[in-house]
C-alpha positions in Angstrom: 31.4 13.7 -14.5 33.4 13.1 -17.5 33.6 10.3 -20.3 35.8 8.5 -21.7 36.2 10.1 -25.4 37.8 6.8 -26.9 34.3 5.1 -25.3 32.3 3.6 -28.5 28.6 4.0 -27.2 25.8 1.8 -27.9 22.1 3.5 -28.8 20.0 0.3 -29.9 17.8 0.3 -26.4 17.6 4.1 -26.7 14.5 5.8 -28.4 12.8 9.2 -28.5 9.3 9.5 -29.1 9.4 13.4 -30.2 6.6 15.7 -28.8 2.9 14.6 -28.0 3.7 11.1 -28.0 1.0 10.5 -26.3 -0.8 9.3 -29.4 1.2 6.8 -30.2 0.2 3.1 -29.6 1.9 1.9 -26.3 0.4 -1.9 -26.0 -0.2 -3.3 -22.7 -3.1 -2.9 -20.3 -4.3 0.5 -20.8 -3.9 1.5 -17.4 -4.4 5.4 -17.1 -1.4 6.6 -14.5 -2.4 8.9 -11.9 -0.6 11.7 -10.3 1.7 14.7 -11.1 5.0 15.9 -9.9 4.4 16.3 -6.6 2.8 12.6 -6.0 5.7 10.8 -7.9 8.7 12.4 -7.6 11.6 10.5 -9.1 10.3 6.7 -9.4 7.4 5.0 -10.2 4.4 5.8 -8.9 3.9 3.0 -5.9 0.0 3.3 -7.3 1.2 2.3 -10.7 3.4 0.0 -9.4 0.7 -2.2 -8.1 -1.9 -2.2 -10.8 1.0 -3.0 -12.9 1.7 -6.1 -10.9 -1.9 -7.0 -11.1 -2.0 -6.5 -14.8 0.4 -9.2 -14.8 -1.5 -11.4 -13.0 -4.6 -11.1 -14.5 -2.4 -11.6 -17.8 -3.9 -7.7 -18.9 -0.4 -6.6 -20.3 2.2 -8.2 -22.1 6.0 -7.6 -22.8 6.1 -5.6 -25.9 4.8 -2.3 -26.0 6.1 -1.8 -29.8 9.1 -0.6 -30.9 10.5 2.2 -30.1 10.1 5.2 -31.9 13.2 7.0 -33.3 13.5 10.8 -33.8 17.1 10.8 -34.2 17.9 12.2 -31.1 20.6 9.8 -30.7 21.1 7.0 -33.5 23.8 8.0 -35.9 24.6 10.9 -32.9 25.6 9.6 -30.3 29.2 7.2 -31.0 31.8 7.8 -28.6 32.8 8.8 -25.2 33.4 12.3 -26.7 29.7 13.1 -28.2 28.9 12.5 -24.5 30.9 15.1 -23.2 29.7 17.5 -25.7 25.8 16.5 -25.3 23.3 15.8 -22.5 21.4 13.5 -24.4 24.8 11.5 -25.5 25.6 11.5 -21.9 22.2 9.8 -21.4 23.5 6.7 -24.0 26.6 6.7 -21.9 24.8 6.4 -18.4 22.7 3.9 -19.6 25.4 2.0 -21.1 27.0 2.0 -17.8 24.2 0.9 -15.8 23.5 -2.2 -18.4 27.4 -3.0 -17.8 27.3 -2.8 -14.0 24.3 -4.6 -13.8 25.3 -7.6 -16.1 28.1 -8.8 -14.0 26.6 -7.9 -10.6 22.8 -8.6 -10.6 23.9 -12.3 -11.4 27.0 -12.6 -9.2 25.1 -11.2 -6.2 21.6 -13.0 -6.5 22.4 -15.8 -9.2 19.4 -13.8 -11.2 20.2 -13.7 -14.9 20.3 -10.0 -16.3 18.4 -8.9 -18.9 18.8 -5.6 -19.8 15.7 -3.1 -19.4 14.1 -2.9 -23.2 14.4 1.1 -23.9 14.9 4.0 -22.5 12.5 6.3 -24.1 12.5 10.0 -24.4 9.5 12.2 -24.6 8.0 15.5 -24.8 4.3 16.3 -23.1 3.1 12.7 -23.1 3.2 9.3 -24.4 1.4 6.1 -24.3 3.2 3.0 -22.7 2.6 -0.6 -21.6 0.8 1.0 -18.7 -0.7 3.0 -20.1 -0.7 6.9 -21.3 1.6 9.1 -19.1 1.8 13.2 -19.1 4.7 15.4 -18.4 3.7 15.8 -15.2 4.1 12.0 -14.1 8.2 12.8 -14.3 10.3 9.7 -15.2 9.1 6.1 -14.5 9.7 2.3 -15.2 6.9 0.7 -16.6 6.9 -3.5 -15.6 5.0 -4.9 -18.4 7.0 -3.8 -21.1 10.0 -2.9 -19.1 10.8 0.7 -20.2 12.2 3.9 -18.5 10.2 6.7 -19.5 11.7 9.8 -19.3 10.1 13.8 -20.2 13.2 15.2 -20.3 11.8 18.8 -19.1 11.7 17.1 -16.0 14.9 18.2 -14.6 14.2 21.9 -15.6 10.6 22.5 -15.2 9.9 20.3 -12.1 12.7 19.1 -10.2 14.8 22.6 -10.2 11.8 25.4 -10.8 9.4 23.6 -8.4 11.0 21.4 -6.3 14.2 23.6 -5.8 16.6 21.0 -6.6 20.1 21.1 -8.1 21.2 21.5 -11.1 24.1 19.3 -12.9 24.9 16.5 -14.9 24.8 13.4 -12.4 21.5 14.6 -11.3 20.1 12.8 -14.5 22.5 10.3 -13.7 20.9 9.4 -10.1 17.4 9.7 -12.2 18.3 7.0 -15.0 20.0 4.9 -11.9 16.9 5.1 -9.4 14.6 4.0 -12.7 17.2 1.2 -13.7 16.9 0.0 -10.0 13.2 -0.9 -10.5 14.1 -2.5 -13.4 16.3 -4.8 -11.4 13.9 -5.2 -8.8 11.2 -7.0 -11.7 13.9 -9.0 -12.4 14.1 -10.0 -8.9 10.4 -9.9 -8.3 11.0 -7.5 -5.6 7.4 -5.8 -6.7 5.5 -8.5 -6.0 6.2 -7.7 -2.0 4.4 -4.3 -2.4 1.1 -5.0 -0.4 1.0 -1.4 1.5 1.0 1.7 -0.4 1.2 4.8 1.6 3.3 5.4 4.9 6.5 6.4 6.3 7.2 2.4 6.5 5.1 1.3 4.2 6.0 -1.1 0.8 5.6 1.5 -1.1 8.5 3.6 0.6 10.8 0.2 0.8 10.6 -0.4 -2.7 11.4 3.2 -3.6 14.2 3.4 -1.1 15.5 0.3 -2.4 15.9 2.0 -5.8 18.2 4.7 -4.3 20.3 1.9 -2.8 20.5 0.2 -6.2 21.2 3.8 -7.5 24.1 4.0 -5.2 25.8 1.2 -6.2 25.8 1.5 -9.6 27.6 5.0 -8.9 30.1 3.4 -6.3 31.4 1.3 -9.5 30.8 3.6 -12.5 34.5 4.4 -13.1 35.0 0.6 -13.7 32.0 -0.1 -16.3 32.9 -0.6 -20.0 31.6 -0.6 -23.5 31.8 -3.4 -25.4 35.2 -3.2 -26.5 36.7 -3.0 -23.4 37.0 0.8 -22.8 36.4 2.3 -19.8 32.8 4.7 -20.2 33.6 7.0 -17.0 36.9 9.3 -17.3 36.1 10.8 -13.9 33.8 10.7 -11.5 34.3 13.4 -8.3 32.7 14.0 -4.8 30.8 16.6 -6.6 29.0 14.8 -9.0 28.2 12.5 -5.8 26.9 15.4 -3.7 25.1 16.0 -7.0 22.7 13.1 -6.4 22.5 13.7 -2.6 20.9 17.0 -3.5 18.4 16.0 -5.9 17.6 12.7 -3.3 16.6 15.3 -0.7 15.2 17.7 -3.4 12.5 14.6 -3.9 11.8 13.7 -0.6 8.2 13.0 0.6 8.5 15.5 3.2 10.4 18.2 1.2 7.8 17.9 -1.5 5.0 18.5 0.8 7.1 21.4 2.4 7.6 23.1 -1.5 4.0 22.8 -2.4 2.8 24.0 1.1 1.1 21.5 2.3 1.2 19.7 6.2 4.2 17.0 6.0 1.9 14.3 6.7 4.2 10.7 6.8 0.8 8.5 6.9 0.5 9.7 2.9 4.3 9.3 1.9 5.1 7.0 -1.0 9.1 7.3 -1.6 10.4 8.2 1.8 11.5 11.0 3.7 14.6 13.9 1.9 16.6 11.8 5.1 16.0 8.3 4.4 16.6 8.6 0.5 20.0 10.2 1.1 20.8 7.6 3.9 20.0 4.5 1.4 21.5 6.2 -1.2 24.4 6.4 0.8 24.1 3.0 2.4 24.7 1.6 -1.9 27.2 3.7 -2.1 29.4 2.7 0.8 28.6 -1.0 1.1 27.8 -1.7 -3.1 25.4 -5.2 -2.0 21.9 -6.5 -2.9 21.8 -7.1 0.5 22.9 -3.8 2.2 19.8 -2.3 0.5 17.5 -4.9 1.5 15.0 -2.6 2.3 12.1 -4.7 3.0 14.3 -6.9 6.2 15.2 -3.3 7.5 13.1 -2.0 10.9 13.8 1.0 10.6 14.0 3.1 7.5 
């Protein structure tokens, strides 16, 4: 995965938080968010997910959850296509740069759904408070609904997903992260959430939604070459079957069933909330090959 070094990046929806940020006023509902590592894996938690939704209802959260906060980790840093080759948290702007530009044009020409991009995405170190409430490191990254941020610990990819889950290690894993989280995002545009009724199973909503996410994933990355910044210029240099197999490995790396396997436990589907190490690569895959909304329409599938 390489940039474009004439790219001009854009940072104004990125923000950093700093360490312990779980102190800081996050708006919203209040809604504590339950689980760890090994009950989330990469995506929102399906539990948060529908407590969220009821927030919503019940009018208990709102849009804003303040501004974001701004450490410096990437204003003033982070300007071209070159600063992302040269830094992972540059290379963060860029992907999310990409995934706004992919999104604008094909959210609306696929669906007729107007894009509006998610609000941050916001860095953080041992836990922060957010529209839905306060979140620890060990939640790993998430899209919160209400105030429509990805939340990221960025000692995720180190601490959990390599050491503990044994996944790989490489630049487009982060990618497939951000991509996965920006696919919920799309899906509350869509008001794909509001279909979650079941929460645990192999089949379940909960599993749909999160496989859905994949398949969003995997479109974005069958088209990243061909995003641009806002001038024009091309944001992705190069893009290889590598980086690709990248994001196949960490897919598996967070299935269900591999996750149960790592911590020890009986793989038990009945209990599953994202979907089987199989089924993620395979809708993954299925973005990737076909690039629709409606190849990765989850929910009409029988068989996941």
């Amino acid at each position: 995965m390489r940039f474009n070094p004439k790219a001009r990046l854009d940072t104004s929806r990125m923000g950093d938080a700093g360490r312990s940020g779980a102190g800081r006023s996050g708006g919203g509902g209040g809604i504590p968010i339950p689980g760890g590592a090994a009950g989330g894996g990469i995506g929102t938690l399906i539990i948060i997910v529908i407590v969220v939704a009821a927030s919503m209802l019940l009018g208990g959260g709102s849009d804003g959850g303040g501004q974001a906060t701004d450490t410096g980790r990437y204003q003033g840093k982070c300007e071209s296509g070159k600063d992302a080759n040269d830094s992972t948290d540059c290379a963060r702007v860029a992907i999310e740069n990409s995934l706004s530009d992919y999104w604008s044009d094909t959210l609306p020409d696929q669906s007729g759904t107007a894009f509006e991009p998610e609000r941050k995405i916001e860095t953080f170190t041992d836990g922060i408070s957010t529209g839905c409430g306060s979140a620890s490191a060990a939640v790993g990254p998430f899209y919160c609904p209400v105030d429509r941020t990805i939340y990221l610990d960025t000692t995720f990819y180190d601490e959990v997903l390599e050491r503990q889950l044994g996944g790989p290690d490489g630049g487009f894993v982060e990618a497939y992260v951000l991509a996965h989280e920006y696919g919920h995002h799309i899906q509350n545009l869509l008001g794909t959430m509001g279909k979650v009724k079941t929460q645990q199973g192999a089949k379940s909503d909960a599993v749909r939604l999160e496989l859905q996410a994949d398949c969003y994933a995997g479109m974005w990355a069958k088209s990243a070459t061909a995003t641009q910044d806002t001038r024009g210029n091309t944001l992705f240099s190069e893009l290889t079957d590598a980086d690709i197999q990248q994001a196949i490995d960490a897919a598996t790396a967070v299935g269900d069933d591999r996750i149960q396997q790592q911590s020890g436990g009986d793989v038990d589907p009945e209990s599953w909330t994202h979907g089987s190490a199989k089924s993620r690569v395979k809708w993954f895959m299925t973005g990737y090959t076909e690039g629709t909304l409606d190849a990765c329409d989850t929910f009409a599938a029988g068989a996941l």
